[in-house]
C-alpha positions in Angstrom: -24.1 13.5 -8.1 -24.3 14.4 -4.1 -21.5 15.0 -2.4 -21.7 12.1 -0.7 -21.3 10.0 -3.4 -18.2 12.0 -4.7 -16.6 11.3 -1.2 -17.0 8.0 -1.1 -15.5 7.4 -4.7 -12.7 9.8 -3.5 -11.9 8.3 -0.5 -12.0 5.0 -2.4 -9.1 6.4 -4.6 -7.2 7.3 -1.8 -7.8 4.5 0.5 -7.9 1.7 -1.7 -4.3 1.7 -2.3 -3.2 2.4 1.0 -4.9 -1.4 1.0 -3.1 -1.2 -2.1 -5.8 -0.7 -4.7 -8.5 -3.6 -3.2 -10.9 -3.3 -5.5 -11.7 -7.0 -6.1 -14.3 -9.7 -5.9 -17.9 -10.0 -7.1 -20.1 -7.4 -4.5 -18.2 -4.6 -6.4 -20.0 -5.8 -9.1 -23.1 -4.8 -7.3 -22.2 -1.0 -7.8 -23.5 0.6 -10.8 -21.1 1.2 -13.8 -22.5 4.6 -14.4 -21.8 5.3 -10.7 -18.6 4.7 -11.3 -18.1 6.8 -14.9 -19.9 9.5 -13.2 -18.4 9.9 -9.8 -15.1 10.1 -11.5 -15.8 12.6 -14.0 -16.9 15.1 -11.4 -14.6 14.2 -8.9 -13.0 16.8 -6.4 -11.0 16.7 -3.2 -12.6 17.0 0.1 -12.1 19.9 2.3 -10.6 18.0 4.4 -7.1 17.5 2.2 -4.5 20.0 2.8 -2.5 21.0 -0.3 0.3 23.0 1.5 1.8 21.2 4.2 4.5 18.5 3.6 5.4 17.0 6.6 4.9 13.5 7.0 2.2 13.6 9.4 0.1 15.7 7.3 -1.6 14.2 4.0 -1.6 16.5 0.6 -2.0 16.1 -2.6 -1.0 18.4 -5.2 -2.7 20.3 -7.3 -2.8 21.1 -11.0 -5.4 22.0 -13.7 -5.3 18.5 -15.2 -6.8 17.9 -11.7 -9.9 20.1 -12.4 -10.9 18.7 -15.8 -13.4 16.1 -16.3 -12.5 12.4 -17.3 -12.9 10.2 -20.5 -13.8 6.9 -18.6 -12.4 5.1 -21.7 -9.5 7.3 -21.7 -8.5 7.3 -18.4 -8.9 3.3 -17.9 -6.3 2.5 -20.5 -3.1 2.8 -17.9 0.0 1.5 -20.0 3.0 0.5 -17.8 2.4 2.9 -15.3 4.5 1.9 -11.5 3.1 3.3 -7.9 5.5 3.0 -4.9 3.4 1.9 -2.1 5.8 2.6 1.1 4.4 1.4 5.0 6.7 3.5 7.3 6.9 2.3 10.7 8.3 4.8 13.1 8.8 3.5 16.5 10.1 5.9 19.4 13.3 7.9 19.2 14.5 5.8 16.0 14.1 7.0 12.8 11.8 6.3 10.1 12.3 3.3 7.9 10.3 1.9 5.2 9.4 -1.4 6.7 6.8 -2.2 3.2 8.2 -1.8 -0.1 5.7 -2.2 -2.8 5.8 -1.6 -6.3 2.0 -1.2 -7.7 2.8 -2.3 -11.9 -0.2 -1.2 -13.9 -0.2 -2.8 -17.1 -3.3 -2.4 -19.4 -3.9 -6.4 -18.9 -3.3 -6.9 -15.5 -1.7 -5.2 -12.2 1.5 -6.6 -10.5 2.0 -6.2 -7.2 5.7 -6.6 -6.4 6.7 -6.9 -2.8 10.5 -5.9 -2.1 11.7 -7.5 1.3 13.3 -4.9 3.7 16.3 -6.0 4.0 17.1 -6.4 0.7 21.0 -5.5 0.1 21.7 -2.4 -2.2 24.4 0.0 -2.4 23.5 3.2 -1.5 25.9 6.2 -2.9 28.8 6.6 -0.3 27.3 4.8 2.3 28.3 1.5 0.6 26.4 -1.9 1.2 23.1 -1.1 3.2 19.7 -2.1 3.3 17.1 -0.8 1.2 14.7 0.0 4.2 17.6 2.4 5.1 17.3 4.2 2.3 14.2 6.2 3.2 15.8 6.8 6.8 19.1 8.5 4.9 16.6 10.2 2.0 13.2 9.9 2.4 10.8 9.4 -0.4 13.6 10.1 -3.0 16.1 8.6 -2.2 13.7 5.4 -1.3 12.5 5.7 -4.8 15.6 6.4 -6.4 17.2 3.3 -5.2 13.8 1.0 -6.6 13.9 2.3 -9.8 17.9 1.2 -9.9 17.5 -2.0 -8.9 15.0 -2.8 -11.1 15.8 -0.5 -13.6 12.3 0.9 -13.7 10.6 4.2 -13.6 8.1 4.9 -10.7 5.5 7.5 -11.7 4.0 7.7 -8.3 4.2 7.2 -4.8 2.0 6.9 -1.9 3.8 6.6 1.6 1.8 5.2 4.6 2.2 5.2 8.4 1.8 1.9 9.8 -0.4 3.8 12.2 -3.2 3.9 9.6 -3.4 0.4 9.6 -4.5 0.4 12.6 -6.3 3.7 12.7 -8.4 2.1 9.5 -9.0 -1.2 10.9 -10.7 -0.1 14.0 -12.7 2.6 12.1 -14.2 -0.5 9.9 -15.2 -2.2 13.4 -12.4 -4.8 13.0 -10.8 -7.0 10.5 -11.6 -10.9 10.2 -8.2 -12.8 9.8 -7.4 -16.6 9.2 -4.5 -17.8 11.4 -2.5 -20.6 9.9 -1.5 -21.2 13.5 -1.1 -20.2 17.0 0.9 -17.3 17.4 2.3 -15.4 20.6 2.9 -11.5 19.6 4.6 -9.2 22.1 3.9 -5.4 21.7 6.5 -3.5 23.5 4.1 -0.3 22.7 1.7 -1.7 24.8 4.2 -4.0 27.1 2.5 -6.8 27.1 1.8 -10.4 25.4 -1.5 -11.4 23.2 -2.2 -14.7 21.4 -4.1 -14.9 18.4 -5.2 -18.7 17.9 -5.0 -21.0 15.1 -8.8 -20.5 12.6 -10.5 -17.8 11.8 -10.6 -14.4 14.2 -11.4 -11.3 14.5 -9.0 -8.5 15.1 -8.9 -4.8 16.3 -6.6 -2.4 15.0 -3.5 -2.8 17.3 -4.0 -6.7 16.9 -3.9 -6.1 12.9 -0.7 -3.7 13.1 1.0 -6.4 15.5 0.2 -9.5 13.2 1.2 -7.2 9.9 4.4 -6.8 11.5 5.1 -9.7 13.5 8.5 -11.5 12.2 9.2 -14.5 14.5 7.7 -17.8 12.7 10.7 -18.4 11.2 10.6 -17.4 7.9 11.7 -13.4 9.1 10.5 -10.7 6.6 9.4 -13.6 3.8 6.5 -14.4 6.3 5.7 -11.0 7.1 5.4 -10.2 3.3 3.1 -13.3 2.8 0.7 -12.0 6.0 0.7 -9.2 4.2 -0.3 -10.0 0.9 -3.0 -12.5 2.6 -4.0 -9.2 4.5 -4.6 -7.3 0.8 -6.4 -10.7 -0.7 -8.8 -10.7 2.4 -9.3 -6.9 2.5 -10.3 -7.1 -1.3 -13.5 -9.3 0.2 -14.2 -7.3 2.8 -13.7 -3.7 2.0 -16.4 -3.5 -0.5 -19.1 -5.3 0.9 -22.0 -3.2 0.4 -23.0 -2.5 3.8 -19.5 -1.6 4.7 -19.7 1.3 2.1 -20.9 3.9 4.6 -18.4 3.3 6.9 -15.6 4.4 4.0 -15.8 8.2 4.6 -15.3 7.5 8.5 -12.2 5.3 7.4 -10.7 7.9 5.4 -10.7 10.9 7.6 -9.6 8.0 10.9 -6.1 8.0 8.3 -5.7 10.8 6.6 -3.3 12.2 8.4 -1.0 9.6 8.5 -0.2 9.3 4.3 1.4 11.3 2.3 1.2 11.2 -2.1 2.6 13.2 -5.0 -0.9 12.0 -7.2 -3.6 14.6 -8.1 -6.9 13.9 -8.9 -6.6 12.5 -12.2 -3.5 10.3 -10.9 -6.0 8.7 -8.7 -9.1 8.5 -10.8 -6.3 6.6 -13.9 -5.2 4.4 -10.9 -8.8 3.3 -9.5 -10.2 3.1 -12.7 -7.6 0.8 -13.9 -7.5 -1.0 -10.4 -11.7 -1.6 -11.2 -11.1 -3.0 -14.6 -8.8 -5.4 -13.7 -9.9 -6.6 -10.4 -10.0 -10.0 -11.8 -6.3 -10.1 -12.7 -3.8 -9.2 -9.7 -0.5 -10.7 -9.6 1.2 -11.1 -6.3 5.0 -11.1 -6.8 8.4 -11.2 -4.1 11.7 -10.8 -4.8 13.6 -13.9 -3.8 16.8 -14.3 -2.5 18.5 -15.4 0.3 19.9 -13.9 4.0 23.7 -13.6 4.5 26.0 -11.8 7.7 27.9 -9.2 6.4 30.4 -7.4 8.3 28.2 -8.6 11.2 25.0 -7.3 9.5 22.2 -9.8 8.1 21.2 -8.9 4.4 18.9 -10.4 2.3 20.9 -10.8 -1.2 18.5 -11.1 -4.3 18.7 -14.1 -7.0 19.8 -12.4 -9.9 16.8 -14.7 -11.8 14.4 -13.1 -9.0 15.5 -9.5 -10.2 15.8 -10.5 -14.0 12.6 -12.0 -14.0 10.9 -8.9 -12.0 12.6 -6.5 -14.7 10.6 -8.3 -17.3 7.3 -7.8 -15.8 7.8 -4.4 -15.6 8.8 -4.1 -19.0 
């Protein structure tokens, strides 16, 4: 297989679930199976992957010999129970860091859940008592963000992939744009830029700093619920649009436009379980958020979980 061909199906792997796996829809049909069974057996990481630094702005994956074997396709597809913390960090000035998108990725062998965990979401965090769970990848990072997941809904997460917000925006504008529908009119201030845009009711086209301002815009009343349901509309759409056959070629330019900006503990063979499973099951994603309700405390607005919500999250994942 070229080398072109094992970039693209690598890049896939990688970018996918930074759009959180969106494989979907009938034009990926298109693609040949043995394509597919092939490209992952002899897949290897670009060049352009550093496995040495760590620091946020700099993408690596590590390394190990299980990364440098081939695949069984039949194998490899068969992911059992198997959790990926998707995390969309947006880091704005002088603040710092907080992890604005909490997703858990749930690979069962049947189907794939995609649990959204609003931001706000009240947990108690060691000795820093009652805080958000946003905050906990401000106070910890990745660990400490992943730690406090897997207690609340008493889970284990296997991998993680962390994502600048910035890569949203990097990516869209790579791909030439990203075709929204508005449900209605909507005013959206960027204090980045300092100034106003209005994206109108129907359906529109958007650059990437339009896309990044709509992902994160809070202010139609419904707060962070309304966010998390632009979001999830943004993945459905994205699943149509990513994998349109002549928006293939453009896939290595997306990947190296973002690359820089995410950060994952999977190696290869991480990535090749995760895509082939994500290819399988296109057909059967679940969209999922953890409902609850928003409450001042000590002059702080939380969003406390339904027990039920969490209850019946914890028997998904089981």
């Amino acid at each position: 297989m070229n080398n072109m061909l094992k970039r693209i199906m690598f890049t896939l792997i990688i970018a996918i679930p930074i759009i959180l796996i969106a494989c979907n829809k009938s034009n990926v049909n298109k693609l040949n199976n043995n394509i597919l069974k092939s490209s992952v057996q002899s897949i290897q990481e670009p060049n352009e992957i550093s496995t040495e630094k760590e620091s946020y702005n700099e993408s690596y994956i590590e390394e190990s010999n299980e990364s440098r074997q081939s695949y069984d396709y039949k194998e490899e597809s068969k992911i059992v129970n198997k959790n990926l913390l998707i995390l969309g960090i947006d880091a704005r000035g002088n603040e710092p860091a907080r992890a604005d998108t909490i997703i858990l990725i749930n690979m069962k062998n049947d189907r794939i859940n995609f649990i959204s965990i609003p931001r706000d979401t009240m947990i108690t965090l060691g000795r820093r008592g009652k805080q958000k769970i946003n905050a906990s990848y401000a106070y910890g990072g990745v660990k400490l963000c992943k730690e406090s997941v897997e207690k609340l809904l008493d889970t284990k997460i296997h991998n993680y992939l962390v994502v600048n917000f910035k890569a949203i925006q990097k990516g869209v504008d790579a791909l030439g744009g990203f075709t929204v529908t508005i449900p209605k009119t909507i005013k959206i201030k960027d204090p980045e830029l300092k100034k106003c845009f209005t994206l109108k009711k129907g359906q529109i086209k958007l650059n990437g700093i339009q896309t990044l301002q709509y992902l994160r815009y809070r202010s139609d009343g419904r707060g962070d619920i309304g966010r998390i349901y632009r979001q999830q509309q943004f993945i459905k759409d994205l699943q149509d649009s990513f994998l349109k056959l002549e928006n293939v070629p453009l896939i290595p330019k997306t990947y190296l436009a973002i690359k820089d900006d995410i950060k994952t503990d999977m190696n290869s063979s991480n990535m090749a379980s995760y895509f082939i499973s994500g290819y399988r099951l296109r057909n059967n994603f679940q969209f999922y958020t953890l409902e609850g309700y928003s409450k001042m405390i000590d002059k702080v607005s939380y969003y406390v979980l339904y027990k039920s919500s969490i209850n019946k999250v914890k028997e998904l994942l089981k």
